[in-house]
Jmol script that loads the backbone (N, CA, C; Angstrom):
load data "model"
ATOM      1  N   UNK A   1     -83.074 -80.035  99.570  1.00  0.00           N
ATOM      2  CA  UNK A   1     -83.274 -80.156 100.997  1.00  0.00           C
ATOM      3  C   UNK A   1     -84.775 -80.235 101.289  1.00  0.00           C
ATOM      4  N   UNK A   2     -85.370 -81.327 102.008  1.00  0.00           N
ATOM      5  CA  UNK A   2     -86.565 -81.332 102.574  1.00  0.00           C
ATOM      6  C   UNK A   2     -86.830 -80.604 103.598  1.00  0.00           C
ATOM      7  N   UNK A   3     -87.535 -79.283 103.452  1.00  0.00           N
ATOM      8  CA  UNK A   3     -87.595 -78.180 104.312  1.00  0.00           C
ATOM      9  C   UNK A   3     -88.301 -78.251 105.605  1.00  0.00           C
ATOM     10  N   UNK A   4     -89.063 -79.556 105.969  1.00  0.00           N
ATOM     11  CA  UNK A   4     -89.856 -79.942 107.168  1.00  0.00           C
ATOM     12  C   UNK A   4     -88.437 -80.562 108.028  1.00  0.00           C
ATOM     13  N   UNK A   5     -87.559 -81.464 107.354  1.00  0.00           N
ATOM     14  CA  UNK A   5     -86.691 -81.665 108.245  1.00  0.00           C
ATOM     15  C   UNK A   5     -85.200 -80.754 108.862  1.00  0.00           C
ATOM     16  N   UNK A   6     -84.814 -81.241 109.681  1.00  0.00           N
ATOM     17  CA  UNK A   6     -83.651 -80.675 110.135  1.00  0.00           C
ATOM     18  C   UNK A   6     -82.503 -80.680 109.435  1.00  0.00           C
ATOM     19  N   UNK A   7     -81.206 -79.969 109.569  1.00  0.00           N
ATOM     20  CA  UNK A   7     -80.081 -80.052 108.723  1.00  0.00           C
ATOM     21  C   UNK A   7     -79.927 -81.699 108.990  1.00  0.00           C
ATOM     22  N   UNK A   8     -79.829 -82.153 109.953  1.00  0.00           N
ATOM     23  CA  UNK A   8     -79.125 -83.309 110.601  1.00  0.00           C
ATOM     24  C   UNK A   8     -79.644 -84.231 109.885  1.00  0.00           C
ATOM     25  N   UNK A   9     -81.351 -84.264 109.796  1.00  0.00           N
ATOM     26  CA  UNK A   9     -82.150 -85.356 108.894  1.00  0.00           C
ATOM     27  C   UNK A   9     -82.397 -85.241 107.645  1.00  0.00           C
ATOM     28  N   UNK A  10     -81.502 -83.809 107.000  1.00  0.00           N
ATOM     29  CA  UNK A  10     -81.818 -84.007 105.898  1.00  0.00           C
ATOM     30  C   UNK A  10     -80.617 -84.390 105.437  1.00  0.00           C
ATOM     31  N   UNK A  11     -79.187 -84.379 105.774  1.00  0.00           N
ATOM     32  CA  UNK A  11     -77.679 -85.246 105.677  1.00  0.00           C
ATOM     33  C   UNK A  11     -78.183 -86.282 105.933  1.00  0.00           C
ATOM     34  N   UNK A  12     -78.741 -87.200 106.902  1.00  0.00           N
ATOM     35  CA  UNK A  12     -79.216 -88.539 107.245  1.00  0.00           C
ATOM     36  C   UNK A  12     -80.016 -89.304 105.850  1.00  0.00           C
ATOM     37  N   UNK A  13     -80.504 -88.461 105.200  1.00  0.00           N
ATOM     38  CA  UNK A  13     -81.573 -89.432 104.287  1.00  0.00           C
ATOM     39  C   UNK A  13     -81.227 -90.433 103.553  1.00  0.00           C
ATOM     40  N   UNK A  14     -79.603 -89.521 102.939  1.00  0.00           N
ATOM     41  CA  UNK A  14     -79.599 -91.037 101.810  1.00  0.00           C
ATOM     42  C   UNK A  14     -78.913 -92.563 103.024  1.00  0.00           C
ATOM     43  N   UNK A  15     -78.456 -91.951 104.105  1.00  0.00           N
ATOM     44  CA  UNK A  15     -78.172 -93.412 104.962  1.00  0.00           C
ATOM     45  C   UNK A  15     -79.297 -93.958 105.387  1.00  0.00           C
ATOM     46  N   UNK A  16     -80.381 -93.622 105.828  1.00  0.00           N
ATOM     47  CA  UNK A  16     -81.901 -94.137 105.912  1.00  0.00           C
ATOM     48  C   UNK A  16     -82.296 -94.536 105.012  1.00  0.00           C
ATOM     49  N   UNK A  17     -82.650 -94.242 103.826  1.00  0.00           N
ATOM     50  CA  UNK A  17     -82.631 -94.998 103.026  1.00  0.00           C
ATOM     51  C   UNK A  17     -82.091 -96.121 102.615  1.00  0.00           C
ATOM     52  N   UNK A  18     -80.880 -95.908 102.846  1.00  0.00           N
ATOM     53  CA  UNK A  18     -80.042 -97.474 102.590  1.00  0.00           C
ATOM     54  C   UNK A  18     -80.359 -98.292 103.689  1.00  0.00           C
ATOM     55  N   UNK A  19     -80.771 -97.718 104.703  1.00  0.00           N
ATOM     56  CA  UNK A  19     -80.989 -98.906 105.560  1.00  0.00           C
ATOM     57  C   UNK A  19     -79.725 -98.705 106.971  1.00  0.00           C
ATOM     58  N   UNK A  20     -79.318 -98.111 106.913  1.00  0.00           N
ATOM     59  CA  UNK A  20     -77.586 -98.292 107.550  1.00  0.00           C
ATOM     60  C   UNK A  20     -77.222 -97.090 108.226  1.00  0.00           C
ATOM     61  N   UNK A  21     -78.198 -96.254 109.166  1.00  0.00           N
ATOM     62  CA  UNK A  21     -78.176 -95.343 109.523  1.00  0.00           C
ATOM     63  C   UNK A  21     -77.971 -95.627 110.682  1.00  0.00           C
ATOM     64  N   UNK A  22     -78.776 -96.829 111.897  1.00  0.00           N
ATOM     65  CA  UNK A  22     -78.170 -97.002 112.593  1.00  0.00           C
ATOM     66  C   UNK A  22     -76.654 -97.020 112.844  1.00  0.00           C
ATOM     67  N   UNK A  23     -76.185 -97.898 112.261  1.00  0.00           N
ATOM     68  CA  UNK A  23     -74.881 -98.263 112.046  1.00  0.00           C
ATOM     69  C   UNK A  23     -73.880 -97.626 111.823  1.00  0.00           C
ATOM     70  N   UNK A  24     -74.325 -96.357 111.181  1.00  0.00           N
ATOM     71  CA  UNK A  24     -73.475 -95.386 110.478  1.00  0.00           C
ATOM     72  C   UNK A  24     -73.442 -93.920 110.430  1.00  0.00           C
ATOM     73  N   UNK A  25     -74.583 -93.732 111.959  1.00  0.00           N
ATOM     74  CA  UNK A  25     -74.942 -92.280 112.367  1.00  0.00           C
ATOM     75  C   UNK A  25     -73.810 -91.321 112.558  1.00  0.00           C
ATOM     76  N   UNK A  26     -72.672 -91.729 112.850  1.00  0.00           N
ATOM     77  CA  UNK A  26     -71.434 -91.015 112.961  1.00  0.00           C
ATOM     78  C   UNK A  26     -71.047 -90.239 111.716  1.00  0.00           C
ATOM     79  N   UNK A  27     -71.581 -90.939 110.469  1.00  0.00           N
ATOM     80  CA  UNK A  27     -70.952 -90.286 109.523  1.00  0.00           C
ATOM     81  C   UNK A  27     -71.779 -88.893 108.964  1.00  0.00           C
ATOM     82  N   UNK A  28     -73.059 -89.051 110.048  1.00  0.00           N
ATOM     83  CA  UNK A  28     -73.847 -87.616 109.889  1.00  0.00           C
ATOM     84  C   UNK A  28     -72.428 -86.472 110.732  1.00  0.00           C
ATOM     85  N   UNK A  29     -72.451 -86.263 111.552  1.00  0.00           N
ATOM     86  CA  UNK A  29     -71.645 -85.771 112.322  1.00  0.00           C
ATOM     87  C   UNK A  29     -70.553 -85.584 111.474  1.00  0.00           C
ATOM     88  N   UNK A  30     -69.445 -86.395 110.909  1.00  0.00           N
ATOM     89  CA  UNK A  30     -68.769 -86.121 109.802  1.00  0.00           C
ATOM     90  C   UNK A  30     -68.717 -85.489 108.841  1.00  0.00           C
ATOM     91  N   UNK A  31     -70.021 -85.622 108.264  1.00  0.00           N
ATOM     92  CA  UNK A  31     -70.257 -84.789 107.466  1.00  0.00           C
ATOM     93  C   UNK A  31     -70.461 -83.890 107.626  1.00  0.00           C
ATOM     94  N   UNK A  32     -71.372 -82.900 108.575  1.00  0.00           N
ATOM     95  CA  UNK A  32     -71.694 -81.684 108.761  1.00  0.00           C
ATOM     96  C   UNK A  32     -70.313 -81.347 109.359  1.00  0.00           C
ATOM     97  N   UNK A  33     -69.435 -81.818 110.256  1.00  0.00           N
ATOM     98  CA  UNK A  33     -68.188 -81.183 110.099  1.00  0.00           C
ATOM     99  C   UNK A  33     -67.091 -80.761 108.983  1.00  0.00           C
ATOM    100  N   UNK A  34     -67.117 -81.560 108.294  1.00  0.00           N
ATOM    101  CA  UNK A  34     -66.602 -81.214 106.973  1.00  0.00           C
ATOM    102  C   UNK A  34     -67.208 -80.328 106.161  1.00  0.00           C
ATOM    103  N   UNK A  35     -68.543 -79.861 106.236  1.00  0.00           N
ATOM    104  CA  UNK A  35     -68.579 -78.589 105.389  1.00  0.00           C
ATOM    105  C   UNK A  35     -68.908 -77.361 106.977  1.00  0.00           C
ATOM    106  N   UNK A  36     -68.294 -77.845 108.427  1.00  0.00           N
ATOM    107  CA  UNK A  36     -68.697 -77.019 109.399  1.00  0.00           C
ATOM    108  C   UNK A  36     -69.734 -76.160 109.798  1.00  0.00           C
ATOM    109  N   UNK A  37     -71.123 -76.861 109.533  1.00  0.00           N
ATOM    110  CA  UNK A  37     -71.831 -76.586 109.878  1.00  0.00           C
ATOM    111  C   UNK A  37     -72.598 -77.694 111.346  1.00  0.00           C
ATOM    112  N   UNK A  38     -71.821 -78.231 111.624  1.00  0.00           N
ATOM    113  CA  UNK A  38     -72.292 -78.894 112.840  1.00  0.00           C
ATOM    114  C   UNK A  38     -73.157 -78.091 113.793  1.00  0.00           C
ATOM    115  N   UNK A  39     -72.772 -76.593 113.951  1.00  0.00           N
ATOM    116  CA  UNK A  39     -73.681 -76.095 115.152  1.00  0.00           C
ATOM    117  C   UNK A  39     -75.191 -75.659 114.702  1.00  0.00           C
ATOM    118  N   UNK A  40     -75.403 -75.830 113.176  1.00  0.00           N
ATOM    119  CA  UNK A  40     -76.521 -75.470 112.751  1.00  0.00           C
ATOM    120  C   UNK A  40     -77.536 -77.070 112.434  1.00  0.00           C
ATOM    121  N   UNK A  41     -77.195 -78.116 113.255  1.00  0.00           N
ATOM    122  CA  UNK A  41     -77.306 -78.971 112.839  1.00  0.00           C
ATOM    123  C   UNK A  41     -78.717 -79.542 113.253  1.00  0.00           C
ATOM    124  N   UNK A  42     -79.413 -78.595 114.075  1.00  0.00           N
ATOM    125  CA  UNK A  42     -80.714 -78.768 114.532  1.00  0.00           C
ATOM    126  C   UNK A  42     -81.366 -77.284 113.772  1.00  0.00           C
ATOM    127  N   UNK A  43     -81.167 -76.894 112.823  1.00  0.00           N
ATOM    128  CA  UNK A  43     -81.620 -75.696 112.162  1.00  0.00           C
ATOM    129  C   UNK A  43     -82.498 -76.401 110.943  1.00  0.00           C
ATOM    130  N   UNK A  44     -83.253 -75.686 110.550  1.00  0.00           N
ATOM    131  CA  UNK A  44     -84.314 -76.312 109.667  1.00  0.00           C
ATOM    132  C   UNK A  44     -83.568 -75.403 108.013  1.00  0.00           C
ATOM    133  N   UNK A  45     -83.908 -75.871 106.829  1.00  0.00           N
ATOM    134  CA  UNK A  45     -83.110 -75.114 105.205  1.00  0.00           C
ATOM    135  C   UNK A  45     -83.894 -73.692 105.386  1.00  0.00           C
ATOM    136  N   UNK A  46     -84.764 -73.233 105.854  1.00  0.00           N
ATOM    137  CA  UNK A  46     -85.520 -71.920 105.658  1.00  0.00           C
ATOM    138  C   UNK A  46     -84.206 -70.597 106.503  1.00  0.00           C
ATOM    139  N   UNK A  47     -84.452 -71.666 107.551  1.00  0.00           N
ATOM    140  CA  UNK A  47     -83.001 -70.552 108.688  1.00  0.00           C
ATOM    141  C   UNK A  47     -81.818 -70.504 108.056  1.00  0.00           C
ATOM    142  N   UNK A  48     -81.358 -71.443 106.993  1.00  0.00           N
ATOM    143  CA  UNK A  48     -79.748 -71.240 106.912  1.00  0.00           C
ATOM    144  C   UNK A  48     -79.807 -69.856 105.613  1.00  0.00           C
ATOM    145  N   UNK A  49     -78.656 -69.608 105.319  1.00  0.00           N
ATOM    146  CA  UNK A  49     -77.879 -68.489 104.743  1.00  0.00           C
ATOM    147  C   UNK A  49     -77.718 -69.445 103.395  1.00  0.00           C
ATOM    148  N   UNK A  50     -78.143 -68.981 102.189  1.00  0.00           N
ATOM    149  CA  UNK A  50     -77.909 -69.214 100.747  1.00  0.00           C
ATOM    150  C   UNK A  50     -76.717 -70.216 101.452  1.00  0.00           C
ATOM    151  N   UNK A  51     -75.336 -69.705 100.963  1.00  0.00           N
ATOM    152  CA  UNK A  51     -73.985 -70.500 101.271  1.00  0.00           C
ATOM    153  C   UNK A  51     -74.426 -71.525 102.353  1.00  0.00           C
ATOM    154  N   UNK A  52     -75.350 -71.579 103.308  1.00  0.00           N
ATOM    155  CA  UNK A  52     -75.248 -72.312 104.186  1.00  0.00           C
ATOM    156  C   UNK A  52     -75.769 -73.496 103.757  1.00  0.00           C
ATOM    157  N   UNK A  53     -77.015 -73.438 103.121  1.00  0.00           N
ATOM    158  CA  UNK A  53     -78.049 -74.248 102.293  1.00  0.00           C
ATOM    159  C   UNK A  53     -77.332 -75.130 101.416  1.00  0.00           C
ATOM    160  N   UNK A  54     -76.428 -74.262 100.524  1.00  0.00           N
ATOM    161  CA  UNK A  54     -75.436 -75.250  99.515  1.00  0.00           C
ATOM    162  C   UNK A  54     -74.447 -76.008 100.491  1.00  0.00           C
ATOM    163  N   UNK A  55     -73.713 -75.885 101.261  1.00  0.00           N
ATOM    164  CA  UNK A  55     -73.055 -76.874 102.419  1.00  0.00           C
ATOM    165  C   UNK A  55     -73.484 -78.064 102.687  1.00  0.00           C
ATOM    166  N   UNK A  56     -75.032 -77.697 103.172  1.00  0.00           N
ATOM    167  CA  UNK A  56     -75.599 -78.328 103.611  1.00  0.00           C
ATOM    168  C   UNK A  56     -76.265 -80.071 102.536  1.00  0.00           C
ATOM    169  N   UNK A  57     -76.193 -79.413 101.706  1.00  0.00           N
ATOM    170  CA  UNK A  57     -77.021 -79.912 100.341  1.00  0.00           C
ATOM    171  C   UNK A  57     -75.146 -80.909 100.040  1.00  0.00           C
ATOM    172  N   UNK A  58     -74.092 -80.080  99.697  1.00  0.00           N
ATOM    173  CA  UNK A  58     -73.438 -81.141  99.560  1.00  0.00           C
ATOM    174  C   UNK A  58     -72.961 -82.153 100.920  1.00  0.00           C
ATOM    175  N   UNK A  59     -73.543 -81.891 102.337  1.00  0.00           N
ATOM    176  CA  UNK A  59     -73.000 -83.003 103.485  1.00  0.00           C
ATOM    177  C   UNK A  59     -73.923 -83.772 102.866  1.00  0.00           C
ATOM    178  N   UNK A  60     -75.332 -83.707 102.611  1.00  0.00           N
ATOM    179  CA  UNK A  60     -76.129 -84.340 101.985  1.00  0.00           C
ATOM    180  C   UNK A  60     -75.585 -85.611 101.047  1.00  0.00           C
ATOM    181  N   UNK A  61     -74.558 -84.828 100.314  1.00  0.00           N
ATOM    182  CA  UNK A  61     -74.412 -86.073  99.142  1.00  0.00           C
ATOM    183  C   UNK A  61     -73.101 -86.656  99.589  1.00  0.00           C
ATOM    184  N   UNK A  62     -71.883 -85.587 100.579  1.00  0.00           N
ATOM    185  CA  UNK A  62     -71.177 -86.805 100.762  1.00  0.00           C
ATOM    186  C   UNK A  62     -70.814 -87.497 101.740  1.00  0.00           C
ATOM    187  N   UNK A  63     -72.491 -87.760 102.930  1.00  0.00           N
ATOM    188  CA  UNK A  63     -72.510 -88.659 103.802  1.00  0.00           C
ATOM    189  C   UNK A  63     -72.396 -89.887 103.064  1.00  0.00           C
ATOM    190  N   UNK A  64     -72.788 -90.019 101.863  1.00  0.00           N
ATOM    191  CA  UNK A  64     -72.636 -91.515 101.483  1.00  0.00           C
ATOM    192  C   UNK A  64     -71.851 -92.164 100.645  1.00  0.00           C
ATOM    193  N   UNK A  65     -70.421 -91.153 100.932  1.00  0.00           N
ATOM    194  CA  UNK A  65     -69.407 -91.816 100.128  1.00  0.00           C
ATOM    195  C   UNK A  65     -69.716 -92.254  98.979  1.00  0.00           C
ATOM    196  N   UNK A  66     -69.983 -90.933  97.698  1.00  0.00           N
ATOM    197  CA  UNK A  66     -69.879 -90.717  96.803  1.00  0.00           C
ATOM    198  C   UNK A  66     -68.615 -91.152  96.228  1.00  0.00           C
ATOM    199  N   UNK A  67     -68.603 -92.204  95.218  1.00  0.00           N
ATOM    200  CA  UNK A  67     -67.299 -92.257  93.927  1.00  0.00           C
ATOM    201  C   UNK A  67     -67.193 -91.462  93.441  1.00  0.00           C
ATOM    202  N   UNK A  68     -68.370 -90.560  92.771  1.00  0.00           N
ATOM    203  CA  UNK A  68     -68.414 -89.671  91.698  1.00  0.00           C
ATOM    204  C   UNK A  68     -69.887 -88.566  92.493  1.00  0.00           C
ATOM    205  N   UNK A  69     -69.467 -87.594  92.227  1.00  0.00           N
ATOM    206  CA  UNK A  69     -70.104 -85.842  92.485  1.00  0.00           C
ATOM    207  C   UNK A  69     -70.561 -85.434  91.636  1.00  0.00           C
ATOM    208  N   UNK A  70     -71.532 -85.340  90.768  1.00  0.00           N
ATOM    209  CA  UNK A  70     -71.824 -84.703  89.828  1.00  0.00           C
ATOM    210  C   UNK A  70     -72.527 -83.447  90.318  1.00  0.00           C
ATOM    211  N   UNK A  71     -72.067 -82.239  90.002  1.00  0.00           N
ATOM    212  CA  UNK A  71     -72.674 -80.661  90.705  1.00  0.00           C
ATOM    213  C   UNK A  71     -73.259 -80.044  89.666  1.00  0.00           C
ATOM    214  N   UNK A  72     -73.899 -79.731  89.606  1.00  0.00           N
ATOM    215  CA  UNK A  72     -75.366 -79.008  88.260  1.00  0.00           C
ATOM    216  C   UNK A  72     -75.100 -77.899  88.915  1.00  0.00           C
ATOM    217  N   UNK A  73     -74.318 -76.523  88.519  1.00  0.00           N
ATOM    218  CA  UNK A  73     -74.149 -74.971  89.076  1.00  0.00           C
ATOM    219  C   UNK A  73     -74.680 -74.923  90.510  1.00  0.00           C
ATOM    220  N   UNK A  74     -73.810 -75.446  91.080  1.00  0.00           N
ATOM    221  CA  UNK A  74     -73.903 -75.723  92.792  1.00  0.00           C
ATOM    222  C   UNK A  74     -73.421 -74.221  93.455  1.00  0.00           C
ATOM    223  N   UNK A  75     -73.059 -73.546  92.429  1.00  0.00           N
ATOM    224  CA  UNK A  75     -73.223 -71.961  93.243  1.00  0.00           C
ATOM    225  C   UNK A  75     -73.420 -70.836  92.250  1.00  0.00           C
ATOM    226  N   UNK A  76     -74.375 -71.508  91.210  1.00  0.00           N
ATOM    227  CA  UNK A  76     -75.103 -70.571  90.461  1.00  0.00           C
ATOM    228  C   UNK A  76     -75.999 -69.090  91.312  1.00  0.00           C
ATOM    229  N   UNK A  77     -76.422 -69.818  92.525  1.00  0.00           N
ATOM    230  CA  UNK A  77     -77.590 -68.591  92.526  1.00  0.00           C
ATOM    231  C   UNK A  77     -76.938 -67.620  93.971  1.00  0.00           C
ATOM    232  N   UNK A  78     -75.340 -68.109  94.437  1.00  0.00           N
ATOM    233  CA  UNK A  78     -75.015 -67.477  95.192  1.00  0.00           C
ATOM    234  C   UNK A  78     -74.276 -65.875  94.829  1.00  0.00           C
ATOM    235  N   UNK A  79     -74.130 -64.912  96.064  1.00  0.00           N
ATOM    236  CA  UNK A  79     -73.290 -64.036  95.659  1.00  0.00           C
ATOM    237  C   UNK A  79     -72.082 -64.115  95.365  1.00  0.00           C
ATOM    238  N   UNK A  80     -70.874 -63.630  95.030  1.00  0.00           N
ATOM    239  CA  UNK A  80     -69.767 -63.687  94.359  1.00  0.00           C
ATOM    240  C   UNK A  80     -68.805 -63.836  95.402  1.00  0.00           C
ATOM    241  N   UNK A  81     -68.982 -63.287  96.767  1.00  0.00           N
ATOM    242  CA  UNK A  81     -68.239 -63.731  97.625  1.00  0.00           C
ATOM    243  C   UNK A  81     -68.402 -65.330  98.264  1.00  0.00           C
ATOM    244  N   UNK A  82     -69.671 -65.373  98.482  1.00  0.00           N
ATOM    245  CA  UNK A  82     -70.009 -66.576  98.699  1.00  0.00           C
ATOM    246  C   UNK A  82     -69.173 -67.686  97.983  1.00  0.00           C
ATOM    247  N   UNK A  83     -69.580 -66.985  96.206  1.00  0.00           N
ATOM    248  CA  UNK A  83     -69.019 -68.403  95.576  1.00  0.00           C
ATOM    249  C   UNK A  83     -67.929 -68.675  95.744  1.00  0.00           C
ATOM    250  N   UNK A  84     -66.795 -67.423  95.821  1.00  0.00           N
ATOM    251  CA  UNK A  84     -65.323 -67.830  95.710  1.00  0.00           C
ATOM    252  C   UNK A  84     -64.988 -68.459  97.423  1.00  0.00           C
ATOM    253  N   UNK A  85     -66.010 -68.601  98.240  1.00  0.00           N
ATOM    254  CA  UNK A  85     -65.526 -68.954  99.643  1.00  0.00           C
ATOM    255  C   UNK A  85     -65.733 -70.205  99.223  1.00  0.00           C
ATOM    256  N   UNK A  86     -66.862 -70.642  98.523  1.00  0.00           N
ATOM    257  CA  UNK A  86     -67.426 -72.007  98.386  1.00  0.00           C
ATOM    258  C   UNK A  86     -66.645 -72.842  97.335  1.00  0.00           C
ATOM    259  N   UNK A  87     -66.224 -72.496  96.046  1.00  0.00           N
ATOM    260  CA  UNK A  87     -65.406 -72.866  95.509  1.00  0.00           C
ATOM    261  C   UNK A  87     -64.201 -73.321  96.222  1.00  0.00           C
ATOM    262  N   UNK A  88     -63.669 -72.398  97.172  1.00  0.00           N
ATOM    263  CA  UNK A  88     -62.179 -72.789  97.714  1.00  0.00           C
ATOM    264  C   UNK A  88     -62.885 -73.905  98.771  1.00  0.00           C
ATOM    265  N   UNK A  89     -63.968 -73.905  99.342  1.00  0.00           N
ATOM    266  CA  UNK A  89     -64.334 -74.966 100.207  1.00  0.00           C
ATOM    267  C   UNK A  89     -64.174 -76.610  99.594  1.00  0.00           C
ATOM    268  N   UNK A  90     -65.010 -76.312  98.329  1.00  0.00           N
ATOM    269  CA  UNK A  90     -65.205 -77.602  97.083  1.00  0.00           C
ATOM    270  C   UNK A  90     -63.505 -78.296  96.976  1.00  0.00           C
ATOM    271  N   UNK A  91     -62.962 -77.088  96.802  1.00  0.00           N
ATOM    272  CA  UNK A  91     -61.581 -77.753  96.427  1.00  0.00           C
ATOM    273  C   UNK A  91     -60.824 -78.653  97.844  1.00  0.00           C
ATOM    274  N   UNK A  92     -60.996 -78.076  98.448  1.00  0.00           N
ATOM    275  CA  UNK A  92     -60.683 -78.633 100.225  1.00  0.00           C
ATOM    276  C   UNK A  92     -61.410 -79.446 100.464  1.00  0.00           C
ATOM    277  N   UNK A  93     -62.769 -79.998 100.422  1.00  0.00           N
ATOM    278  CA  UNK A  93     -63.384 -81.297 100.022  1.00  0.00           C
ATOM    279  C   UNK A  93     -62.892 -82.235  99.664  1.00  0.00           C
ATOM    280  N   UNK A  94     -62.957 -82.129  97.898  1.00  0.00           N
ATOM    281  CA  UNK A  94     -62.106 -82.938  97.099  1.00  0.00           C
ATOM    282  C   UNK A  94     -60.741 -83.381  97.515  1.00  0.00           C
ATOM    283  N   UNK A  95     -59.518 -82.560  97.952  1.00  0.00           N
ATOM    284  CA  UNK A  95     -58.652 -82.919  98.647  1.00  0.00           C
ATOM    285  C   UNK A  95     -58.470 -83.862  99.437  1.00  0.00           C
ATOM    286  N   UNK A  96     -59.167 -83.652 100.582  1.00  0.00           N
ATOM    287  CA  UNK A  96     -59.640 -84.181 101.898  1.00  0.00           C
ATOM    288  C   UNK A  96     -60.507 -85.394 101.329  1.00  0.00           C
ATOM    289  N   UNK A  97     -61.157 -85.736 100.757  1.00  0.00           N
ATOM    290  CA  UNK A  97     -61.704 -86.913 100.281  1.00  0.00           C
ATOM    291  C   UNK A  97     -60.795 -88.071  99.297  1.00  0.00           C
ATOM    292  N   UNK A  98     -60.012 -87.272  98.649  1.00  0.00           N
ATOM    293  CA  UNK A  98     -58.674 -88.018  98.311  1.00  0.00           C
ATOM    294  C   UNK A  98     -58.024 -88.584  98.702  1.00  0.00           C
ATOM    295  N   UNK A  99     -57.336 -87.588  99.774  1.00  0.00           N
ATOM    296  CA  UNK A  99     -56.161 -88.212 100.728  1.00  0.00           C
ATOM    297  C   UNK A  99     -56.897 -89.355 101.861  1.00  0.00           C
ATOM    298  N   UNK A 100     -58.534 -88.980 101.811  1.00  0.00           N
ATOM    299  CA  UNK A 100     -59.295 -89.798 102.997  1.00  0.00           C
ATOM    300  C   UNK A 100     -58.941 -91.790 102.093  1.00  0.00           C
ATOM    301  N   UNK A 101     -59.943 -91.141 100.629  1.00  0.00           N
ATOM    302  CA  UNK A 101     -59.700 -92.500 100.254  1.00  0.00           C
ATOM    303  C   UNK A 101     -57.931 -92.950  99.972  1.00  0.00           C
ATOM    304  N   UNK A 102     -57.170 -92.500  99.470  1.00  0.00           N
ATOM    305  CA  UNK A 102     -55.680 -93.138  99.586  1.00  0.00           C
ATOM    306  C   UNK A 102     -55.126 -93.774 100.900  1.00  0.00           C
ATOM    307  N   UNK A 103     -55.855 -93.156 102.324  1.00  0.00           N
ATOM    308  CA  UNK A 103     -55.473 -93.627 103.258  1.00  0.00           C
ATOM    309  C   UNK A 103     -55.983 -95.072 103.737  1.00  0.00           C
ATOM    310  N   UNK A 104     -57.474 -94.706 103.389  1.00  0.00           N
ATOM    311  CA  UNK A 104     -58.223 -96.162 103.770  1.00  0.00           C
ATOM    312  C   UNK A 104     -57.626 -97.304 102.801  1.00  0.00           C
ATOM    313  N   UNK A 105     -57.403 -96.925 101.661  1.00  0.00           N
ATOM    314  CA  UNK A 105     -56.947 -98.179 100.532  1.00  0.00           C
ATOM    315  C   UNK A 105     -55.825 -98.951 100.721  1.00  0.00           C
ATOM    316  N   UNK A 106     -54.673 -98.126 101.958  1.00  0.00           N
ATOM    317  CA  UNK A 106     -53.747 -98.711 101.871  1.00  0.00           C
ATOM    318  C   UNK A 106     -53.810 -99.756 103.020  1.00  0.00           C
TER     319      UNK A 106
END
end "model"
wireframe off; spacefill off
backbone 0.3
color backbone group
């Protein structure tokens, strides 16, 4: 997370980068709903909560409709409650990104 920007602009980057942010600003919003952090969405990475930071970090990666997730101990440095909230979150992700793509394909 780039700590000068906001949650909102730091989910936004990899669509700015591509170029397609105009176009595709909605899927900021999407994203921070899906890991529900939308109301922190003008909060800067210093203010959020460990767990919040990792949320945040994966709306990050799947505003841009990721094929493939690769997670390097994505809740290595959290507490134990945290992780097992975040784990069951990951799995509800994955789900929800499944059934998202099976729906669009058909």
């Amino acid at each position: 997370m780039f700590p000068w920007l906001t949650v909102r602009n730091n989910v936004a980057t990899g669509l700015d980068a591509r170029g397609v942010l105009k176009q595709q600003r909605h899927r900021v919003d999407e994203a921070l709903n899906l890991v529900d952090l939308q109301t922190f969405a003008g909060a800067y990475p210093h203010q959020l909560s460990g767990g919040m930071a990792q949320r945040a970090s994966l709306a990050r990666a799947m505003v841009n409709d990721p094929a493939l997730l690769l997670l390097d101990e994505p809740l290595g440095k959290l507490d134990s409650l945290t992780r097992m909230t975040l784990q069951a979150e990951l799995v509800r992700l994955w789900q929800s990104s499944r059934f998202n793509r099976r729906a669009g394909d058909a």
